[in-house]
C-alpha positions, -999 to 999 in steps of 0.1 A, spaced: 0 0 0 11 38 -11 -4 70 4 1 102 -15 -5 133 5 -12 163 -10 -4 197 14 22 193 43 15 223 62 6 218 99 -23 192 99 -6 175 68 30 171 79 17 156 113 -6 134 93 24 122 70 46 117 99 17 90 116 16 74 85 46 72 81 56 56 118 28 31 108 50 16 86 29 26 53 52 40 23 41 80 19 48 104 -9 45 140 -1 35 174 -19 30 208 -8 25 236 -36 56 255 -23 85 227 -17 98 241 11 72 230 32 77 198 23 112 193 25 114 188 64 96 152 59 122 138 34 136 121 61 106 95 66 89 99 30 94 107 -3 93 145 -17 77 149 -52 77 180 -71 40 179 -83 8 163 -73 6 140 -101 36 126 -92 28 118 -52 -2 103 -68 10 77 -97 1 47 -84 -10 52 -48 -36 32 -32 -50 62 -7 -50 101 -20 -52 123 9 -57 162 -3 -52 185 33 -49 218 13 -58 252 24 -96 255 12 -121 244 -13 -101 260 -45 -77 243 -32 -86 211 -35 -102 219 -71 -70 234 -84 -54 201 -73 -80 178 -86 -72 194 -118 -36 179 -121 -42 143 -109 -51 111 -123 -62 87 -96 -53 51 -100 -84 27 -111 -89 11 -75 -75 45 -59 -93 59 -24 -97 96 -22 -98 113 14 -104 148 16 -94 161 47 -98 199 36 -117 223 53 -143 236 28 -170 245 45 -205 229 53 -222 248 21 -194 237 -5 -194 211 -25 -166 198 -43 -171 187 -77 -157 152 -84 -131 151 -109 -131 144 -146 -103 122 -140 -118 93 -124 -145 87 -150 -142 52 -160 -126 44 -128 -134 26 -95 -121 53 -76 -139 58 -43 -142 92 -21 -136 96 16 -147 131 31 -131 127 65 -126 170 78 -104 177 101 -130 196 118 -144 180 149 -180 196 140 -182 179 107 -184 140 108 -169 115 80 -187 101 51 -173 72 27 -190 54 -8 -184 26 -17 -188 38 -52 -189 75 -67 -217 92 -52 -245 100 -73 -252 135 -88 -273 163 -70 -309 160 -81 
């Protein structure tokens, strides 16, 4: 198993470091480097998104907001049997689209915020379109 985790700022470099003493393989990216740097020593530093997430099993996006995680959706592919968690804050009124590039895929979502007023929710399968 592979876990690609997309923004290592405060929450994200602490969630990368657990994973990491867990034993689990962990690629890291962070829009500015630097802020990734500091966790080379337990996982691996990629320079984009798309890189941290060839070929992992779990996509964890813990960016800054909602645009975020769209500009960031924009530059991935998620594997066919990929798990997406979005750990973002975005807010209880936005939605986040799901991205063109799992269509065809088995690709399943995970919204688990960091906030401890919001409460997780996982498909077993892409969710099905706002009526």
């Amino acid at each position: 198993m592979t876990v690609a985790l997309l923004g290592t700022g405060t929450m994200g470099a602490g969630m990368a470091r657990n994973i990491a003493k867990a034993g689990i393989p962990v690629r890291v990216w962070n829009r500015s480097r630097e802020k990734a740097e500091p966790l080379a020593d337990f996982a691996t530093v990629t320079d984009t998104a798309a890189e941290a997430v060839a070929g992992a099993d779990i996509v964890i996006t813990m960016v800054f907001d909602a645009n975020a995680v769209e500009s960031v959706l924009k530059d991935i592919q998620f594997g066919p049997d990929a798990v997406w968690v979005q750990s973002s804050t975005v807010g209880s009124r936005r939605r986040i689209d799901w991205p063109s590039s799992t269509a065809g895929s088995s690709t399943r979502p995970c919204s688990a915020p960091s906030s401890p007023l919001r409460t997780a929710n996982c498909w077993s399968s892409r969710p099905a379109p706002p009526s």
